[in-house]
N, C-alpha and C positions, 0 to 999 in steps of 0.2 A: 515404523513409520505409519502412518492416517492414511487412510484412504478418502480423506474428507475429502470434498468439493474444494474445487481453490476458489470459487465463487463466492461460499458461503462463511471466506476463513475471514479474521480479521487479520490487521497488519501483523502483530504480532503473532499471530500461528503462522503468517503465512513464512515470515521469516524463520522462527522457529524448525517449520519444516525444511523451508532451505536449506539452514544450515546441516539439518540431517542427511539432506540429500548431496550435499557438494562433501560431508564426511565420510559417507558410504565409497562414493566416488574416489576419492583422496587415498584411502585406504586400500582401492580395490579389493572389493572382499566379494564381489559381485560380478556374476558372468558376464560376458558381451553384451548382450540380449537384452538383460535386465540395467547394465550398465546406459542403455542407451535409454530406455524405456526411463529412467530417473534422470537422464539429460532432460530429456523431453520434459518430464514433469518440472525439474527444476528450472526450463525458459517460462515454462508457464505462471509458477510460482516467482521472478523477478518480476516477469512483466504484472504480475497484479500486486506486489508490492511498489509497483512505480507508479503505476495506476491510483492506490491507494495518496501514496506522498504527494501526489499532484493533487488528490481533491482536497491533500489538505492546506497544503499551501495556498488554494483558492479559496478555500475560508478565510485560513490569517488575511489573506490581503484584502478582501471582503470586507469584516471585521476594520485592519486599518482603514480603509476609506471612509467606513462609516466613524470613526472616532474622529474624522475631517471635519465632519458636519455637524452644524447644530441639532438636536431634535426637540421637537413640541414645542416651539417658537412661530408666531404670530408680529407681524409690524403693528406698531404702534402707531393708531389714527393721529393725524394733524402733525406727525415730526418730521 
């Protein structure tokens, strides 16, 4: 497992990692200690995968709004 920043991961490492961590976990192959120490990590890691889904759904919807609208259009004098 990374010892990377969960800040600097992208969506997909940060899943990635996850799922190593909920396997470690599943498995117990890991003492107490360490056992807790990779819960830890892995609240950490959902929550900035959630993080991540949410800004991107603020895009798409972004995005749609904008495809509402006309753009570079001006009215036309005297109609």
């Amino acid at each position: 497992m990374t010892d990377k920043p969960i800040e600097g991961m992208s969506f997909e490492e940060a899943m990635a990692a996850l799922e190593q961590v909920v396997g470690a976990l599943e498995r117990g192959e890991v003492p107490l200690e360490q056992s807790i120490a990779l819960y830890e990590r892995g609240a950490k890691l959902k929550a900035h995968c959630a993080a991540k889904l949410a800004e991107a759904e603020e895009k798409v919807e972004l995005i749609r709004a904008q495809e509402g609208r006309a753009v570079g259009t001006t009215p036309v004098e005297g109609m």
